[in-house]
C-alpha positions as a printed Julia matrix, in Angstrom:
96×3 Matrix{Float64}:
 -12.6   -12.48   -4.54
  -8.84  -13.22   -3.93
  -6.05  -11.03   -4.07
  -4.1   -10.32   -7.81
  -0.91  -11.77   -7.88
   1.78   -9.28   -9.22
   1.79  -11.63  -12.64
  -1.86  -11.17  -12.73
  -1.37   -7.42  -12.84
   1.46   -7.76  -14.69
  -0.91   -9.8   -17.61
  -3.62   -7.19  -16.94
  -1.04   -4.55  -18.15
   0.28   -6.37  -21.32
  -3.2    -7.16  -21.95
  -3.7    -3.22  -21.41
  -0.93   -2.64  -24.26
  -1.79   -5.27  -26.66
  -5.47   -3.97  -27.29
  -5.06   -0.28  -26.93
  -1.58    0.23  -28.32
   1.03    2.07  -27.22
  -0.63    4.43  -23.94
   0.14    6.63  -21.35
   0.5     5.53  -17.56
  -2.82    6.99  -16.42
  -4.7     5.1   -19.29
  -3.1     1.72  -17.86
  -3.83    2.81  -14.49
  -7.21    3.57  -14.74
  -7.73    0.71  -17.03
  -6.28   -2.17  -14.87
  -7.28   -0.5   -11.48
  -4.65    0.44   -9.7
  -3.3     3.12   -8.35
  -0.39    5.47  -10.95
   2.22    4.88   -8.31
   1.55    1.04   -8.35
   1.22    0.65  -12.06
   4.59    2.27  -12.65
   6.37    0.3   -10.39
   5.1    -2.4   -12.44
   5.62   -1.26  -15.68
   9.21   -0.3   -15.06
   9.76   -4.05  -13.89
   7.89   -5.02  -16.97
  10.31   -2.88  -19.22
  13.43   -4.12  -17.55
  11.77   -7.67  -18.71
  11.85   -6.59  -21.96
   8.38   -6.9   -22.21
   7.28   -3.71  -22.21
   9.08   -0.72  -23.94
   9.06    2.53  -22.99
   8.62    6.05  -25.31
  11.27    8.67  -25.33
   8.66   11.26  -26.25
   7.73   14.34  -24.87
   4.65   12.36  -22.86
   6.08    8.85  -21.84
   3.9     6.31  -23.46
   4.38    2.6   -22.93
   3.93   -0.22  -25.74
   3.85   -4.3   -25.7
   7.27   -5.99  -27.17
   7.04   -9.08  -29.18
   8.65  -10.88  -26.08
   5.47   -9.36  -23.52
   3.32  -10.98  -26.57
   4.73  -13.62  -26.49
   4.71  -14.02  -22.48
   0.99  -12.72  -22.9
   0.21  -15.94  -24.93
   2.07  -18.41  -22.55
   0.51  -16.98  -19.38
  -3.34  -17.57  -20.74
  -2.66  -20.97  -21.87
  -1.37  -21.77  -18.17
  -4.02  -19.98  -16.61
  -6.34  -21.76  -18.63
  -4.73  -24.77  -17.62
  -4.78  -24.2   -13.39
  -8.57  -23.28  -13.93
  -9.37  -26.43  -15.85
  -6.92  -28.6   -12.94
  -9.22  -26.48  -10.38
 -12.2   -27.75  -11.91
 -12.01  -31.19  -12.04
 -10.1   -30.79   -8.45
 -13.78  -29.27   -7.42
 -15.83  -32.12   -9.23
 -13.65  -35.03   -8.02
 -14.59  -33.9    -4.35
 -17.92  -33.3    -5.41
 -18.64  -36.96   -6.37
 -16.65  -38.84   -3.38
């Protein structure tokens, strides 16, 4: 298994927000697998992205923008995209 890329995490997060909603940073952490420390380090570069916003509440919570949607969107049609490249990279070598 190779190693997550920080825009891999970063997509795991968004993806995070976009089905459960606006959540707390242990919720993220335990749902993307990384450590609190880690994920807020990431979510605070997410936010100054204005992809992510953050809760002035009592207990910080963290929700998707429409701009991490829409970044959300573009990254699974690219990753779609490398996976099919990798594919037919694979089968190509496969048949010479």
């Amino acid at each position: 298994m190779s190693k997550r890329s920080r825009v891999d995490i970063y997509a795991e997060i968004l993806e995070t927000l976009k089905r459960r909603g606006s959540t707390r940073i242990t919720r993220i952490s335990y749902a993307i697998g990384t450590p609190v420390d880690r994920a807020k380090k990431s979510l605070t570069d997410l936010a100054s992205f204005g992809l992510v916003s953050v809760g002035d509440d009592e207990k910080t919570t963290y929700s998707l923008t429409h701009r991490g949607l829409e970044f959300l969107d573009a990254y699974w049609k690219l990753d779609g995209f490398f996976k099919f490249l990798e594919r037919e990279r694979v089968a190509t070598e496969t048949r010479e």
